[in-house]
C-alpha positions as CSV (number, residue, x, y, z in Angstrom):
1,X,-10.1,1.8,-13.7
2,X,-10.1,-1.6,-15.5
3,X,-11.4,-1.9,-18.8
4,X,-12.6,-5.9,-19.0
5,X,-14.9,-6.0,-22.3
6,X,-11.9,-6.5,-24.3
7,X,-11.0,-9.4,-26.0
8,X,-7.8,-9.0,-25.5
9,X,-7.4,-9.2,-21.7
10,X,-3.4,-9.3,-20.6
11,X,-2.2,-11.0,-17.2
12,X,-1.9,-8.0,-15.6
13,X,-5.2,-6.9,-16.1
14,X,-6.6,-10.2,-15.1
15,X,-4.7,-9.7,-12.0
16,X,-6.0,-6.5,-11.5
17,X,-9.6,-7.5,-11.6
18,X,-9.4,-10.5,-8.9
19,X,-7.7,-7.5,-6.8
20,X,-10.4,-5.2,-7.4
21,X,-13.3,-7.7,-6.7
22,X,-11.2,-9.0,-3.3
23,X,-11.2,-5.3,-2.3
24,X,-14.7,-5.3,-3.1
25,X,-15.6,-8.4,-1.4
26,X,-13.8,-7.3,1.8
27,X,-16.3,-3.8,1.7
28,X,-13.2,-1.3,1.0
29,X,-14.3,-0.4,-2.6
30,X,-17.8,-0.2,-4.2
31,X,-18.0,-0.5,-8.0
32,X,-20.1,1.0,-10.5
33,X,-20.2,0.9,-14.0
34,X,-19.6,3.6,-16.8
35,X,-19.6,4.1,-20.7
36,X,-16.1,6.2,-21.8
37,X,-15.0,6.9,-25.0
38,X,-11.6,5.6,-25.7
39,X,-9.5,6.9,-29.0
40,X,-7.3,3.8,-30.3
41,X,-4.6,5.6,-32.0
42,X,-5.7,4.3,-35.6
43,X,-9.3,4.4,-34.9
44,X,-11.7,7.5,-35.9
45,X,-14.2,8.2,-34.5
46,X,-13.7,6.6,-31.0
47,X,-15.2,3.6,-29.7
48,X,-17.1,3.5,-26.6
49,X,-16.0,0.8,-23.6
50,X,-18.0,-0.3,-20.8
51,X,-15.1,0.5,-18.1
52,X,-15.6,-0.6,-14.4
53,X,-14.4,1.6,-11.8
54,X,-13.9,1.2,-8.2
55,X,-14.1,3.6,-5.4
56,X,-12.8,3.3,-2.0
57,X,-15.2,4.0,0.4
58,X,-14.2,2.5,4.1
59,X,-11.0,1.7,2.1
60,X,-10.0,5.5,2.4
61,X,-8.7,5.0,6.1
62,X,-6.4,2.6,5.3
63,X,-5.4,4.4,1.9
64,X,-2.3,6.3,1.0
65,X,-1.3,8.4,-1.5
66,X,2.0,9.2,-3.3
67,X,2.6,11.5,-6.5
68,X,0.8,14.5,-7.6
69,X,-2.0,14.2,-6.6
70,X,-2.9,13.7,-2.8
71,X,-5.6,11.7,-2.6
72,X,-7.3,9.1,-5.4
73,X,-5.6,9.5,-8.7
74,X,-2.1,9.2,-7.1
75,X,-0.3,6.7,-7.0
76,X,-1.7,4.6,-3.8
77,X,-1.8,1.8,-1.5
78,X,-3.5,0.3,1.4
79,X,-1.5,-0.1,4.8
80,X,-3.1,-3.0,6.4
81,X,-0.8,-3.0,9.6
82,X,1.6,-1.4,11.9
83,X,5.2,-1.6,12.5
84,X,6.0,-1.8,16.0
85,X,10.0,-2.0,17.6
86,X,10.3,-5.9,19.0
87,X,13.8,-5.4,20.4
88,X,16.6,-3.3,20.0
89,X,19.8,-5.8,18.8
90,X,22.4,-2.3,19.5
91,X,23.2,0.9,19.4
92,X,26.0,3.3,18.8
93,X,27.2,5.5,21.8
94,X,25.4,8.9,21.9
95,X,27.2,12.1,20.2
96,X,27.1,15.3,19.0
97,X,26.5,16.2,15.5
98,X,25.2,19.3,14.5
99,X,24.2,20.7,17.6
100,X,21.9,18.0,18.9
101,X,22.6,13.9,20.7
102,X,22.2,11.1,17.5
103,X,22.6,7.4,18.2
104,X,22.2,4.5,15.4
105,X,20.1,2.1,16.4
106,X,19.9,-1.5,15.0
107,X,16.1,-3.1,15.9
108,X,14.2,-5.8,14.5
109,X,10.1,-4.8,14.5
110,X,7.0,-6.7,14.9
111,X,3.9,-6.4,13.0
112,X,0.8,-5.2,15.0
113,X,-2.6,-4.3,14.1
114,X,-3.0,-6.2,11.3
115,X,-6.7,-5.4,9.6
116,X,-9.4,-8.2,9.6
117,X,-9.5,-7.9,6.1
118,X,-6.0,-8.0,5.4
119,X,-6.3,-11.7,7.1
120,X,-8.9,-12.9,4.7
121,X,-8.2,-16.0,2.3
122,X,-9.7,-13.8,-0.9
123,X,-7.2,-11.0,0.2
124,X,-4.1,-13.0,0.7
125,X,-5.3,-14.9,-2.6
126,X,-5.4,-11.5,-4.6
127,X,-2.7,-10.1,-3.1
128,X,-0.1,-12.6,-2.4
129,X,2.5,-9.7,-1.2
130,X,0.8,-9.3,2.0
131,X,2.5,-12.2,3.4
132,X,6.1,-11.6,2.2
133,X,5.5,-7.9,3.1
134,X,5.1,-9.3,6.8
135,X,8.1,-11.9,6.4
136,X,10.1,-9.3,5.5
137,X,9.3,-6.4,7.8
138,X,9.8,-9.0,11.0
139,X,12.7,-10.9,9.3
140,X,14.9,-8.2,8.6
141,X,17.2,-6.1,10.6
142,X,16.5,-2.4,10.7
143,X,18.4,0.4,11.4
144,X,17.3,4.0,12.5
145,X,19.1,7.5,13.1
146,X,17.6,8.3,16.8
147,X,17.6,11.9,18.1
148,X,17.2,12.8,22.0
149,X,14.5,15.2,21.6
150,X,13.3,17.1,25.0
151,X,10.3,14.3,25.1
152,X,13.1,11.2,24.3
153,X,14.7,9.4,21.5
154,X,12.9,9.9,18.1
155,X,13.5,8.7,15.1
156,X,14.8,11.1,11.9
């Protein structure tokens, strides 16, 4: 929800908006338009804002959701790729811990599957951390706790 009839609009709100219209743009939200009553904390009675909200719509299957509530009013964001092992740098010698085989594994991963939209010059615009979110993923060196499971190695 981003309230934009103030006259007071901070940074972070402008921000906001170019992100919601990109996400808009790029068909994973739809907006509409509603009247709310908002209570200032000196103001009686309460004064009424035209508030825009946005609503994912094919932006659900990309959407995920952390906090209490699982689903839209968490705390959520949009994966717009896949991590994928590139190569495998080393590894520790298999042991025994607890009852089952563990190895460390040092890796550095590739991105794959990158969404169309997520590619888009309004996207990348809006949301400049796609690009360092990629930079870092493939730049940096992972590392993983692997189990041998009776399917393989997986990771923990």
């Amino acid at each position: 929800m981003n309230v934009m009839n103030s006259e007071h609009v901070s940074p972070y709100q402008e921000t906001l908006h170019r992100q919601l219209e990109a996400l808009v743009a790029s068909g994973l939200a739809t907006k509409r338009t509603a009247t709310v009553n908002v209570r200032e904390f000196f103001t009686v009675p309460p004064t009424s804002m035209q508030v825009r909200e946005d609503v994912y719509d094919r932006g659900s299957e990309y959407a995920k959701y952390a906090g209490k509530a699982d689903g839209p009013g968490g705390i959520g964001e949009l994966c717009f790729a896949t991590l994928q092992v590139d190569h495998i740098d080393h590894f520790s010698e298999p042991g025994q811990m607890m009852g089952a085989t563990m190895s460390q594994v040092q890796y550095h991963a590739k991105v794959t599957g990158m969404a169309n939209w997520a590619t888009t010059p309004s996207m990348r615009s809006a949301f400049p951390t796609i690009e360092s979110q990629v930079q870092q993923a493939t730049d940096a060196e992972r590392t993983e706790v692997v189990v041998l499971m009776n399917d393989g190695w997986q990771a923990q």
